[in-house]
N, CA, C and O atoms as CSV, one atom per row, in Angstrom:
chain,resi,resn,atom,element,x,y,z
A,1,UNK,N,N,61.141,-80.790,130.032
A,1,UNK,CA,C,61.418,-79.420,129.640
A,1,UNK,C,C,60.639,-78.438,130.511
A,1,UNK,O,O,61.279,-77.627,131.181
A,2,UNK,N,N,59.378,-78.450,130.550
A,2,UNK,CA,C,58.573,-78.317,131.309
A,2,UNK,C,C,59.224,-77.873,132.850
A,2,UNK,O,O,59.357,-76.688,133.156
A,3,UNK,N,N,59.639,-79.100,133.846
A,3,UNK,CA,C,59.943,-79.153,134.810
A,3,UNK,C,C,61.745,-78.131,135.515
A,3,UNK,O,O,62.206,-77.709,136.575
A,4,UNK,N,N,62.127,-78.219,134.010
A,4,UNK,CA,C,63.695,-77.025,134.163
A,4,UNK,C,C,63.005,-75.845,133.734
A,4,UNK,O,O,63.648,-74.836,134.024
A,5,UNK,N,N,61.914,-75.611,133.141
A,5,UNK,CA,C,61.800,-74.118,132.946
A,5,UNK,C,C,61.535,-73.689,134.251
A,5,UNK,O,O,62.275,-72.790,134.650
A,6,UNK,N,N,60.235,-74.300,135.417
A,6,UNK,CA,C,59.665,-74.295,135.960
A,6,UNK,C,C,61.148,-74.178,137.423
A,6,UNK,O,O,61.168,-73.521,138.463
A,7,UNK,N,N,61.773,-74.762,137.055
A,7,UNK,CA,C,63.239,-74.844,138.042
A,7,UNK,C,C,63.876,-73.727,138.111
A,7,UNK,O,O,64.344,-73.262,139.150
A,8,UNK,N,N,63.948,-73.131,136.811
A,8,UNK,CA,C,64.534,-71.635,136.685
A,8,UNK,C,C,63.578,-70.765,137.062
A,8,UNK,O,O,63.789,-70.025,138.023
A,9,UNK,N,N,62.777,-70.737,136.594
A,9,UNK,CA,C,61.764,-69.374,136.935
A,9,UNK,C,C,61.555,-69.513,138.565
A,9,UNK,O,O,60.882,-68.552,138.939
A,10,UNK,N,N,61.817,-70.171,139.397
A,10,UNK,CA,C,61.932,-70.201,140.696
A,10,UNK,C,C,63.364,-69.955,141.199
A,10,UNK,O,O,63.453,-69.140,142.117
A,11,UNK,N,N,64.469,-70.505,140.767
A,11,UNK,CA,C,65.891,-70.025,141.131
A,11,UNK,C,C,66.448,-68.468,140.727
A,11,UNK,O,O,67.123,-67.729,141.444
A,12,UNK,N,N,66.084,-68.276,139.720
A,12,UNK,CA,C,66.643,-66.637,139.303
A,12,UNK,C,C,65.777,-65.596,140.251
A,12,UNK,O,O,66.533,-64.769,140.760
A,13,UNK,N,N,64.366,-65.410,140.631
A,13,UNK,CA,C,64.241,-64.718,141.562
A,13,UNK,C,C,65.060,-64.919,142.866
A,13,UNK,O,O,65.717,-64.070,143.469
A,14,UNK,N,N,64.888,-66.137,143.147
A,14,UNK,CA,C,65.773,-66.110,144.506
A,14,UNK,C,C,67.018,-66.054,144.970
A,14,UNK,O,O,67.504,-65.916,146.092
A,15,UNK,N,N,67.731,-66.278,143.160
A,15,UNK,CA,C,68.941,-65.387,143.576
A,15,UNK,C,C,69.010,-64.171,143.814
A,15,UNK,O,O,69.339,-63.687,144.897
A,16,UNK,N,N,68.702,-63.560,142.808
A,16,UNK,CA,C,68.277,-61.906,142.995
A,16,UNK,C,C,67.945,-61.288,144.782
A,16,UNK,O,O,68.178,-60.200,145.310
A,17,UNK,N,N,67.371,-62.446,145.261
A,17,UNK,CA,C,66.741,-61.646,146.148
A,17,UNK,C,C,67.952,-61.897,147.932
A,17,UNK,O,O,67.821,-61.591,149.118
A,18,UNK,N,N,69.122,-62.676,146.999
A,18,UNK,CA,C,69.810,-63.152,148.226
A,18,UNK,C,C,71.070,-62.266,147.917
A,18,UNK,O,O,71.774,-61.879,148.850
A,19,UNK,N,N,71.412,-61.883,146.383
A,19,UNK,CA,C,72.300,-60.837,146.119
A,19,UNK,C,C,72.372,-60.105,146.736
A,19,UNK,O,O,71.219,-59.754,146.987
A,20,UNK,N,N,73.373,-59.240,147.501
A,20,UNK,CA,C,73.371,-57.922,148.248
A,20,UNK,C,C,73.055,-58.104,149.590
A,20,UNK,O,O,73.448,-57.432,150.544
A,21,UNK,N,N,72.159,-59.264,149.586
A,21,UNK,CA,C,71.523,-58.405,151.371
A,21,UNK,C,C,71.937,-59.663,152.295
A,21,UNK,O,O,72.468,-60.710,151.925
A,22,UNK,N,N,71.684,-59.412,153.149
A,22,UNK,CA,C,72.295,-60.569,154.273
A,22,UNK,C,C,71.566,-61.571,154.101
A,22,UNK,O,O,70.390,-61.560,153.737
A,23,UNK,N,N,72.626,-63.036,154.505
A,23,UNK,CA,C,72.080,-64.211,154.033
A,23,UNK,C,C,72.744,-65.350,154.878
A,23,UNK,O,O,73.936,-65.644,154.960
A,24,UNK,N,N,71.705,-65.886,155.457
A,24,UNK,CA,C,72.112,-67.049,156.572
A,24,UNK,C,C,71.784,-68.372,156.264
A,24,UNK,O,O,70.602,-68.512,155.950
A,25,UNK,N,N,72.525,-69.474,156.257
A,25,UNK,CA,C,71.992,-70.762,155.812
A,25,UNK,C,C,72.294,-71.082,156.781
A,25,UNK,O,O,72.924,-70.262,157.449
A,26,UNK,N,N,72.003,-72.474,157.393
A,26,UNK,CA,C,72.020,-73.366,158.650
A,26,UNK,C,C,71.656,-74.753,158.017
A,26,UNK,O,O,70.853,-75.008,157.119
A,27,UNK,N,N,72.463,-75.563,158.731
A,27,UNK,CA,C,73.135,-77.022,157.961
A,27,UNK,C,C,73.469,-77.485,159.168
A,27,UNK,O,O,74.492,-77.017,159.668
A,28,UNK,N,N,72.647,-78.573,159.972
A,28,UNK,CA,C,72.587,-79.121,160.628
A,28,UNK,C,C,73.143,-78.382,161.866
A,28,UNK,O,O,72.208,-77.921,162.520
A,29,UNK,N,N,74.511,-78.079,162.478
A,29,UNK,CA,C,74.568,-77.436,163.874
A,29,UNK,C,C,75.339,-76.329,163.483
A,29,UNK,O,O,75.791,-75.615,164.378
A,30,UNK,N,N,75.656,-75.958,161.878
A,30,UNK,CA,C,76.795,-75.156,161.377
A,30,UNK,C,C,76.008,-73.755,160.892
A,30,UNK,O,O,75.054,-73.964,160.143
A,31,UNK,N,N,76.171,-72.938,161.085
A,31,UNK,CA,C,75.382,-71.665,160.498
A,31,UNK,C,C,76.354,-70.582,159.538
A,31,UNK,O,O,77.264,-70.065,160.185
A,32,UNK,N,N,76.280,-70.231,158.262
A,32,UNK,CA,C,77.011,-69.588,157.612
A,32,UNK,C,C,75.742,-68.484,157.354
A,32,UNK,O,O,74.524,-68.663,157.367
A,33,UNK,N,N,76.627,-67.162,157.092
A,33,UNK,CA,C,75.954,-66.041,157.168
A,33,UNK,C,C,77.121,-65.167,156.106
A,33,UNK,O,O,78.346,-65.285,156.151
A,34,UNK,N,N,76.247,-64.199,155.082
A,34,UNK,CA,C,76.719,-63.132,154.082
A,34,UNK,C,C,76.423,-62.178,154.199
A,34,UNK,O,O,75.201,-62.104,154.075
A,35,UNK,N,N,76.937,-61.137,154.421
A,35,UNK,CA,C,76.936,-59.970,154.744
A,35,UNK,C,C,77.508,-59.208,153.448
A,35,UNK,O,O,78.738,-59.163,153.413
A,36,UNK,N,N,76.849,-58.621,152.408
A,36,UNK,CA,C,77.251,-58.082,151.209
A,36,UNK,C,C,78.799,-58.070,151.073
A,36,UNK,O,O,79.678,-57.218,151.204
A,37,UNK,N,N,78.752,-59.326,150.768
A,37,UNK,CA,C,80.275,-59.825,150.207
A,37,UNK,C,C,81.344,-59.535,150.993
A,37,UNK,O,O,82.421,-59.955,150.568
A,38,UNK,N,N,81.353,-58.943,152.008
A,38,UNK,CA,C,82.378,-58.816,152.792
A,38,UNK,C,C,82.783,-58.978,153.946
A,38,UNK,O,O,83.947,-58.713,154.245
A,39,UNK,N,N,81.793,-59.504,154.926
A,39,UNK,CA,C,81.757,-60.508,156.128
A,39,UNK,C,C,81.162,-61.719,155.797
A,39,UNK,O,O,80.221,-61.868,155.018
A,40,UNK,N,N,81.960,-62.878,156.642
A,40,UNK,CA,C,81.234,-64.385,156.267
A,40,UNK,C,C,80.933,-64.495,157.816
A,40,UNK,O,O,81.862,-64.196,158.566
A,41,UNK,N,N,79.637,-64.924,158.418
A,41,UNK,CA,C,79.536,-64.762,159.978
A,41,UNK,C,C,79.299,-66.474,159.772
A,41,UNK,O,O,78.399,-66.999,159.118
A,42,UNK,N,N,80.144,-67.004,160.365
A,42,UNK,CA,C,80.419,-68.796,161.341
A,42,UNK,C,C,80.644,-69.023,162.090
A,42,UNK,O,O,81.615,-68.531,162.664
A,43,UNK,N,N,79.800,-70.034,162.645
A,43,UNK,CA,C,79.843,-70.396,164.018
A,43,UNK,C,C,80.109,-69.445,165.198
A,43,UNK,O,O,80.715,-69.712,166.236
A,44,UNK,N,N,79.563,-68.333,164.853
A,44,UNK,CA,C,80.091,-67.251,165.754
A,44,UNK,C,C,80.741,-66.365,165.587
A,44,UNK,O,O,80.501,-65.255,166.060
A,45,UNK,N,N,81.790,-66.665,164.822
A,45,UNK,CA,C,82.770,-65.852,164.360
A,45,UNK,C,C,82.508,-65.309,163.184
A,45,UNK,O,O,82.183,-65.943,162.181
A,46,UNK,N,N,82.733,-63.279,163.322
A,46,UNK,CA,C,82.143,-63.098,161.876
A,46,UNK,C,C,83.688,-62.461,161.372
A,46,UNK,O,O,84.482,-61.748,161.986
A,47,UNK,N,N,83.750,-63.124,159.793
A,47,UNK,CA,C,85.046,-63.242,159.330
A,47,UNK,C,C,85.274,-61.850,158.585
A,47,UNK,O,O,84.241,-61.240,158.309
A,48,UNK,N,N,86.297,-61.355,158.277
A,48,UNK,CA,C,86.708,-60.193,157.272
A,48,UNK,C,C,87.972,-60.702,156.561
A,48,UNK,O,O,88.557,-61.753,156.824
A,49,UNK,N,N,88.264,-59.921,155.744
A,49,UNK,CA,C,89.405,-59.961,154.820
A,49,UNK,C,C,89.771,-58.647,154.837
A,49,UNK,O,O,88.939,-57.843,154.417
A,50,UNK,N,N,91.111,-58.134,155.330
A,50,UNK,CA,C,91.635,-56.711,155.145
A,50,UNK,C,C,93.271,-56.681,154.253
A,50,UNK,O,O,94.193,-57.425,154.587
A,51,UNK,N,N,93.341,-55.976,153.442
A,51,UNK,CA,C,94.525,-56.145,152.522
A,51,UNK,C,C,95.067,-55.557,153.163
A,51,UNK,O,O,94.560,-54.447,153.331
A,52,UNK,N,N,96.189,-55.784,153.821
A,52,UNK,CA,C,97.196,-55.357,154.565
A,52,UNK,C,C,97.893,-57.226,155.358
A,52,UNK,O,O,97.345,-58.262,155.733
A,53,UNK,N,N,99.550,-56.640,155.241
A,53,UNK,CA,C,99.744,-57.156,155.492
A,53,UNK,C,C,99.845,-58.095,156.988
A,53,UNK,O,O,99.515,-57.482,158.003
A,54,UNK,N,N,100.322,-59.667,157.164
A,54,UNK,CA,C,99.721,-60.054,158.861
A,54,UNK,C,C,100.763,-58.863,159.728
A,54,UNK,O,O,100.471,-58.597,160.894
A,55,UNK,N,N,101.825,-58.273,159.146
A,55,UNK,CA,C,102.450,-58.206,160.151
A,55,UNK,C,C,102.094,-57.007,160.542
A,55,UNK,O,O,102.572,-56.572,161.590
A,56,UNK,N,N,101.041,-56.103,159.663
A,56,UNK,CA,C,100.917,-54.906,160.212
A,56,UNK,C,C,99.139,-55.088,161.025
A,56,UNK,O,O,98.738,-54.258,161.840
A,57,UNK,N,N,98.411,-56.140,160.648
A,57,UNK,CA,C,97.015,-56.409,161.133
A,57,UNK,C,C,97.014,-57.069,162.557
A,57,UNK,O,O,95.916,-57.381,163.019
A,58,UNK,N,N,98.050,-57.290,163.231
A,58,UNK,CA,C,98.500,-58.165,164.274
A,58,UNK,C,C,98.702,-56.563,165.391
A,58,UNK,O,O,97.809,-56.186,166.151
A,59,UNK,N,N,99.759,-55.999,165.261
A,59,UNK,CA,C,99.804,-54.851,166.121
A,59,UNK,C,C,98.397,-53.969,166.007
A,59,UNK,O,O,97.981,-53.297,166.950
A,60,UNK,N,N,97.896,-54.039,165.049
A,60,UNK,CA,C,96.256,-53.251,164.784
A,60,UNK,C,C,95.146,-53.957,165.610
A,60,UNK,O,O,94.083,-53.554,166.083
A,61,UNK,N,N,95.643,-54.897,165.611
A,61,UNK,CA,C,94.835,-55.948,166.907
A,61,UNK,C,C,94.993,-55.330,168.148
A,61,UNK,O,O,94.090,-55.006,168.919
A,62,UNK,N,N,96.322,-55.171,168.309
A,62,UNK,CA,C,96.909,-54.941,169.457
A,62,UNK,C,C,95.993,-53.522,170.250
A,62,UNK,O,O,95.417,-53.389,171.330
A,63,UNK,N,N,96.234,-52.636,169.073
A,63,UNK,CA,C,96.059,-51.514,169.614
A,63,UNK,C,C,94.674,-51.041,169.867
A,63,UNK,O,O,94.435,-50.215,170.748
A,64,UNK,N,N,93.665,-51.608,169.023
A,64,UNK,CA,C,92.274,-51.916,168.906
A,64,UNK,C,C,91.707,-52.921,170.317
A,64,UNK,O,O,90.545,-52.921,170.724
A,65,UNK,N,N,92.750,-53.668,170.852
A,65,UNK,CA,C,91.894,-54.124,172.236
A,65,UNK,C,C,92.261,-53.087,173.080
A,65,UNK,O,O,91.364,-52.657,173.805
A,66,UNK,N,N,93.194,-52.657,173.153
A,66,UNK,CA,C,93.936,-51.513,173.850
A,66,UNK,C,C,92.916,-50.133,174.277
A,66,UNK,O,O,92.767,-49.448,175.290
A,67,UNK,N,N,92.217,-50.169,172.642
A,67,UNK,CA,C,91.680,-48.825,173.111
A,67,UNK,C,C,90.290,-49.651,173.324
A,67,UNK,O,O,89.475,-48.810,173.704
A,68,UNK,N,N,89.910,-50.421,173.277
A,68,UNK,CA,C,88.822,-51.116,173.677
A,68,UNK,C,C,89.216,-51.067,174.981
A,68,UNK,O,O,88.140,-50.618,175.375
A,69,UNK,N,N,89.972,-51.168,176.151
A,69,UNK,CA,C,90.009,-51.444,177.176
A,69,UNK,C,C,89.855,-52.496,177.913
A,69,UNK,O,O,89.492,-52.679,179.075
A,70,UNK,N,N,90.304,-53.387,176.762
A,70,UNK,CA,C,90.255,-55.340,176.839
A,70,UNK,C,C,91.589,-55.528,178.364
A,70,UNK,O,O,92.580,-54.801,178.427
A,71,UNK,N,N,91.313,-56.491,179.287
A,71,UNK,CA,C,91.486,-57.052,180.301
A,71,UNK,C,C,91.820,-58.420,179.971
A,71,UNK,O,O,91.241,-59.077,179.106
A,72,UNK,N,N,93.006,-58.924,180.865
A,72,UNK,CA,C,92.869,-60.700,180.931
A,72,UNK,C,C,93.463,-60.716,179.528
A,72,UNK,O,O,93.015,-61.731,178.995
A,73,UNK,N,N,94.564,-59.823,178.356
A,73,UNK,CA,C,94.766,-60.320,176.764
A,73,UNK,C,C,95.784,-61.374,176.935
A,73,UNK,O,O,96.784,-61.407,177.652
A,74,UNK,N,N,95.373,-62.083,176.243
A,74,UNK,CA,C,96.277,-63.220,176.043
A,74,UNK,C,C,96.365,-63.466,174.487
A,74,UNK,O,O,95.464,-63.469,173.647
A,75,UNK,N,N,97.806,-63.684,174.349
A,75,UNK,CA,C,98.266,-63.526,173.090
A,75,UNK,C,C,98.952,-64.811,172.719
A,75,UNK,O,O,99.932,-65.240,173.328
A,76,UNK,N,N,98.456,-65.336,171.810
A,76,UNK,CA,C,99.506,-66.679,171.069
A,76,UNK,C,C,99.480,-66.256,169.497
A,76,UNK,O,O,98.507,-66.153,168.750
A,77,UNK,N,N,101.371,-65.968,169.144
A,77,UNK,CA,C,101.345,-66.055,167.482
A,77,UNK,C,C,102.176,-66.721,166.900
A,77,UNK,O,O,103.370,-66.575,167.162
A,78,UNK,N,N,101.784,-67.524,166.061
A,78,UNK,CA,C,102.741,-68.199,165.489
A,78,UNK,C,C,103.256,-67.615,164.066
A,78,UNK,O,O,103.171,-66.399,163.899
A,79,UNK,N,N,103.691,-68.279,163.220
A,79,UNK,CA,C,104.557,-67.979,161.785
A,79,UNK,C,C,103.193,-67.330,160.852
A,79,UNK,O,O,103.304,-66.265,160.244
A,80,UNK,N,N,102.283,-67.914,160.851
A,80,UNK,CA,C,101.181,-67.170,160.108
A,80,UNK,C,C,99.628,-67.234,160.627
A,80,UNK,O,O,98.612,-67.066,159.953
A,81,UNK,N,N,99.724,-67.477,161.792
A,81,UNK,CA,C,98.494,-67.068,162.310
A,81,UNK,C,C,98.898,-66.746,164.011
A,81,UNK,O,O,99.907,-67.021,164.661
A,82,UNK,N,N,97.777,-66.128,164.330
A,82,UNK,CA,C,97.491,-66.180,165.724
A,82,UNK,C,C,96.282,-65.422,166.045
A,82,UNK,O,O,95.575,-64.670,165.373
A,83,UNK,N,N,96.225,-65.980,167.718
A,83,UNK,CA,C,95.266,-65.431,168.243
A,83,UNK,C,C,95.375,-64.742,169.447
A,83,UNK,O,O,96.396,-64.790,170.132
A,84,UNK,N,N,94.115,-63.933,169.826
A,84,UNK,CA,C,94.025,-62.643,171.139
A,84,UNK,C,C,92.625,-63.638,171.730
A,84,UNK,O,O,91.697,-64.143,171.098
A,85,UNK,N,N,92.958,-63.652,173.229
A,85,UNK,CA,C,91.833,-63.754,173.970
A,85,UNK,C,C,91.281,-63.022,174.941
A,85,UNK,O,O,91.246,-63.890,175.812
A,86,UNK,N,N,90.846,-62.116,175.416
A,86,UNK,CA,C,90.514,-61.208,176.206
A,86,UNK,C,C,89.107,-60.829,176.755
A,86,UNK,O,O,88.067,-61.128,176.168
A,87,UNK,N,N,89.155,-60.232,177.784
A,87,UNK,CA,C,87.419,-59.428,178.435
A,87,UNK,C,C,87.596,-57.687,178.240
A,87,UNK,O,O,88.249,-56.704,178.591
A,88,UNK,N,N,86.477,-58.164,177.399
A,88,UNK,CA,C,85.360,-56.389,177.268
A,88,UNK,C,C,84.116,-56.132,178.019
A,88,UNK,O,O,83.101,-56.829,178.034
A,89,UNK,N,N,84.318,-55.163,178.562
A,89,UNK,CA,C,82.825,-55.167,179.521
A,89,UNK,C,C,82.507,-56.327,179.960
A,89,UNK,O,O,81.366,-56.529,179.543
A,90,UNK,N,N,82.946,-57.445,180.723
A,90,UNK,CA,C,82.462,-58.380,180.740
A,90,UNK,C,C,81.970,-59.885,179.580
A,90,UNK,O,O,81.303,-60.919,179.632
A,91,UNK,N,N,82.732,-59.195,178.725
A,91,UNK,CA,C,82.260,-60.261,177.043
A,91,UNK,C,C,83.694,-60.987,176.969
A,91,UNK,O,O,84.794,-60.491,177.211
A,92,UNK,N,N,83.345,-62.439,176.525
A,92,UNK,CA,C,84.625,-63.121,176.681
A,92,UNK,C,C,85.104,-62.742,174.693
A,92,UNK,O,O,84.323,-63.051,173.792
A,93,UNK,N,N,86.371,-62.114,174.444
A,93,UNK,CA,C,86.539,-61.621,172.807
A,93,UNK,C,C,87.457,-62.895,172.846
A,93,UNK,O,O,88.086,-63.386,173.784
A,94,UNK,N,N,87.303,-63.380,171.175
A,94,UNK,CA,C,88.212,-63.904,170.872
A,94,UNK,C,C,88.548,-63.326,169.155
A,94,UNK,O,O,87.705,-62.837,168.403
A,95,UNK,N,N,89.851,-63.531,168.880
A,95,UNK,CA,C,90.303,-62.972,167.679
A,95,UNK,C,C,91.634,-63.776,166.931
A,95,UNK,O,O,92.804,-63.800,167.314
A,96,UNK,N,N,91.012,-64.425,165.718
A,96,UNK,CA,C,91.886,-64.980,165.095
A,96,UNK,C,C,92.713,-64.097,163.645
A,96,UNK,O,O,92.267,-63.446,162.700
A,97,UNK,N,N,93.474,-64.315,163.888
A,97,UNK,CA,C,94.608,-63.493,162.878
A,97,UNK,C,C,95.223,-64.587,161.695
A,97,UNK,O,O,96.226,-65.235,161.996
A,98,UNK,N,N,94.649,-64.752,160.471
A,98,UNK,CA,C,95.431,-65.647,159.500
A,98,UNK,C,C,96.181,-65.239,158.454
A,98,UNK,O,O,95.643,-64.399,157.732
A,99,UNK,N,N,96.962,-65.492,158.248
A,99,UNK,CA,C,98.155,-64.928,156.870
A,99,UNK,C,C,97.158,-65.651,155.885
A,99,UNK,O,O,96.821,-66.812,156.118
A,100,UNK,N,N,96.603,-64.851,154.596
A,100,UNK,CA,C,96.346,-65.369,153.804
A,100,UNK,C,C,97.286,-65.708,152.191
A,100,UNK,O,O,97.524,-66.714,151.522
A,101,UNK,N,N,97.601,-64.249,152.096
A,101,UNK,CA,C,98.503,-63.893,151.265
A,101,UNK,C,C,99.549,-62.474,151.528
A,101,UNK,O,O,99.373,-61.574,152.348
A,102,UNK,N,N,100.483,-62.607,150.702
A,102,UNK,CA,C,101.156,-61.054,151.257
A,102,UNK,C,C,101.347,-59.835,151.663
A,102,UNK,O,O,102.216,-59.145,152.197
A,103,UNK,N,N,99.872,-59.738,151.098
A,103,UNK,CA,C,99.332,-58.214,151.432
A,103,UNK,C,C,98.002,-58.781,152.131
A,103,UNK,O,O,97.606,-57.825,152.797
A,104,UNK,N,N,97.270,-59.661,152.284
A,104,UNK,CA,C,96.105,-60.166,152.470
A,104,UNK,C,C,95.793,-60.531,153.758
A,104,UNK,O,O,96.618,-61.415,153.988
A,105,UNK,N,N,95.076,-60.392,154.796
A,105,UNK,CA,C,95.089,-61.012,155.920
A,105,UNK,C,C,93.767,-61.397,156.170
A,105,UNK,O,O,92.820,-60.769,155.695
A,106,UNK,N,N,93.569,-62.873,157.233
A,106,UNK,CA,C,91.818,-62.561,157.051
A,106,UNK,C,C,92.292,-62.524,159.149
A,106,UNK,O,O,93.249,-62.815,159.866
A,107,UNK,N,N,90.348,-61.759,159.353
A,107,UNK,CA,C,91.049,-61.584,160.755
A,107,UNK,C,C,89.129,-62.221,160.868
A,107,UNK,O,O,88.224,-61.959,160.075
A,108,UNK,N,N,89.055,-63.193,162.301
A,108,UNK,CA,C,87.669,-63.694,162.916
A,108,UNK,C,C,87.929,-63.101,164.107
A,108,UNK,O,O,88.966,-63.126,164.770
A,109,UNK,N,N,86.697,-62.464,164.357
A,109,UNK,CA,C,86.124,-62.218,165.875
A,109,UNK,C,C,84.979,-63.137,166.191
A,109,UNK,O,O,84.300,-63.782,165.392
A,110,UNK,N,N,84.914,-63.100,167.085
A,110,UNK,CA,C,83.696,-63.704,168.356
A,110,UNK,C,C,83.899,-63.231,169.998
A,110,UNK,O,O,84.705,-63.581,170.860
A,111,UNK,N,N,82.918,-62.395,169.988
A,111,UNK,CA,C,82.259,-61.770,171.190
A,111,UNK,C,C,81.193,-62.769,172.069
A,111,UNK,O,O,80.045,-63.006,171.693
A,112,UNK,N,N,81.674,-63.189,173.045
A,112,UNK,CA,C,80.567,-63.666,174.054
A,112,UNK,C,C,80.825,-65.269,173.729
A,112,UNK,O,O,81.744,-65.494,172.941
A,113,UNK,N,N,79.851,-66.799,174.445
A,113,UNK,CA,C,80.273,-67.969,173.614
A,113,UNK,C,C,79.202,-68.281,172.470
A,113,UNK,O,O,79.380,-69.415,172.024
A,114,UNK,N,N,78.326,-67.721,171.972
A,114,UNK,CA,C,78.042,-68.041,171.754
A,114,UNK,C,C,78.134,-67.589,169.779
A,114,UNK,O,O,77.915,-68.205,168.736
A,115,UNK,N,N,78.638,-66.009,170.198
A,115,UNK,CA,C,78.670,-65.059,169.174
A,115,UNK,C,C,77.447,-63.877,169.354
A,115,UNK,O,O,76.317,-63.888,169.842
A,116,UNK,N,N,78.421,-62.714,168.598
A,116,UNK,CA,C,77.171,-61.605,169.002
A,116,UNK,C,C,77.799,-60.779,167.853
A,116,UNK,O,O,78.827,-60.141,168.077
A,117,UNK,N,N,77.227,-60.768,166.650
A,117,UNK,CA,C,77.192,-60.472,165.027
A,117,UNK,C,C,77.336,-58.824,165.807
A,117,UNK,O,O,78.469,-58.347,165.748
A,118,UNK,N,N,76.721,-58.338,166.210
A,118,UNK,CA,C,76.910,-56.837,166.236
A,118,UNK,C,C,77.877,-56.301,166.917
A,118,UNK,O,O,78.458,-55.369,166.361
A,119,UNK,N,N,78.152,-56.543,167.730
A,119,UNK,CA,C,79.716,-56.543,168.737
A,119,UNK,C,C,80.799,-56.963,167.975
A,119,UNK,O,O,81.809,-56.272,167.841
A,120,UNK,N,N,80.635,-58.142,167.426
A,120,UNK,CA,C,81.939,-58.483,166.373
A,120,UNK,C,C,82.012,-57.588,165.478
A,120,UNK,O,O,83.176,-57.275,165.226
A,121,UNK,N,N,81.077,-56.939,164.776
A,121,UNK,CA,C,81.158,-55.861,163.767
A,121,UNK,C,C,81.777,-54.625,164.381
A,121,UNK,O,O,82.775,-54.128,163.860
A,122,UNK,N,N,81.206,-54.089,165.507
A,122,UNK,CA,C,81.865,-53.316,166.199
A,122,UNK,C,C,83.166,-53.179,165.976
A,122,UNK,O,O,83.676,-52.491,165.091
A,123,UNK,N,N,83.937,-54.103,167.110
A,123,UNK,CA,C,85.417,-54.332,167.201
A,123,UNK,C,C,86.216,-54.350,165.569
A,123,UNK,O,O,87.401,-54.086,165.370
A,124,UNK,N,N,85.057,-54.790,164.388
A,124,UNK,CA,C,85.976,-54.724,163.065
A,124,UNK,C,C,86.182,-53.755,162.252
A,124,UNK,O,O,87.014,-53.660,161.350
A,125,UNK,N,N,85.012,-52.691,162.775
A,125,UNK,CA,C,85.284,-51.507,162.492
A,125,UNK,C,C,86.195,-50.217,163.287
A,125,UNK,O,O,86.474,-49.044,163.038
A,126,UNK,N,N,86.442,-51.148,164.316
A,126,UNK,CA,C,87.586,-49.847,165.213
A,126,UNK,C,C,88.762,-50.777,164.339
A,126,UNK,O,O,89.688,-50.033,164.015
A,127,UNK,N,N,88.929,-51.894,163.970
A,127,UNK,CA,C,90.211,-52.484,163.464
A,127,UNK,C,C,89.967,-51.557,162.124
A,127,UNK,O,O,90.617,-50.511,162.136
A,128,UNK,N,N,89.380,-51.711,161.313
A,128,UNK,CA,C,89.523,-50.981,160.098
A,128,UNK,C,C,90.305,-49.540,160.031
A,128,UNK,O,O,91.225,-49.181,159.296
A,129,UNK,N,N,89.641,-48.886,161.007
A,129,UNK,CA,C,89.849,-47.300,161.758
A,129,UNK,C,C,91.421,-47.539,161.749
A,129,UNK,O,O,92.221,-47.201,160.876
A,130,UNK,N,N,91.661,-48.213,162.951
A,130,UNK,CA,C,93.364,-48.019,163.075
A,130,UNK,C,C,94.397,-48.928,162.007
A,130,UNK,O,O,95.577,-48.837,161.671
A,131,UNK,N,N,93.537,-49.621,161.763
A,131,UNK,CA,C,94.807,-50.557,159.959
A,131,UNK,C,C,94.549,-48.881,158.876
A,131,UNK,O,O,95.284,-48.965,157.892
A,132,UNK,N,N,93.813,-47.659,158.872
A,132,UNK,CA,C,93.671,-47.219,158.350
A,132,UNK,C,C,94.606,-45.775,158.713
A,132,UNK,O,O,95.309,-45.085,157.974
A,133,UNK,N,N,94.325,-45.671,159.977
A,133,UNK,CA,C,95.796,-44.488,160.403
A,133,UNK,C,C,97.097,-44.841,160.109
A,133,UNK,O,O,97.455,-45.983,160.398
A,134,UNK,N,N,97.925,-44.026,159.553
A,134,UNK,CA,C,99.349,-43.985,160.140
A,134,UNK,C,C,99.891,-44.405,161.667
A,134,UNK,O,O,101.085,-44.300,161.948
């Protein structure tokens, strides 16, 4: 009894303290990362979820490397996913596009090979910008 009280009174602070704020675990060569519930950053790639549908988050891609001034795009799409490969300033981008659900899309970036969390955020906030214009 003893030893589960002693279990809790150590787990409930540390949830608390992983709630909300960014949170990285690493598991042998795999690294998962939380970003207040709304980026998952893996293996490089930091993930989003935007409600809109793939077919309108795909041309928002489009137009978002566009005004990025992405070079070298290479485009493969299939029935419910695809991807953009391209150069920014010299950064090798990559961008995966997945149909999740009908209105739902999830979209991964990775900037550079190795990943670069702030650059990927970048690029997901000019996507937000234009999935958000007319």
């Amino acid at each position: 009894m003893k030893k589960r009280l002693l279990w809790t009174a150590f787990l409930i602070p540390a949830l608390l303290l992983i709630a909300g704020c960014d949170t990285a675990f690493t598991v042998g060569a795999k690294t998962i990362g939380i970003r207040s519930g709304e980026f998952i950053y893996t293996d490089g790639y930091l993930r989003a979820t935007y409600f809109f549908p793939f077919d309108k988050v795909w041309p928002a891609c489009e137009k978002t490397l566009t005004g990025m001034k992405a070079t070298d795009v290479e485009r493969i799409r299939k029935i419910s996913q695809g991807t953009f490969k391209a150069m920014i300033q010299d950064e090798k981008v990559r961008i995966s596009v997945d149909y999740v659900e009908k209105e739902i899309t999830a979209v991964s970036i990775m900037v550079g090979t190795a990943g670069n969390n702030l650059a990927s955020q970048l690029i997901h906030d000019r996507l937000a910008t234009t999935l958000k214009t007319p």
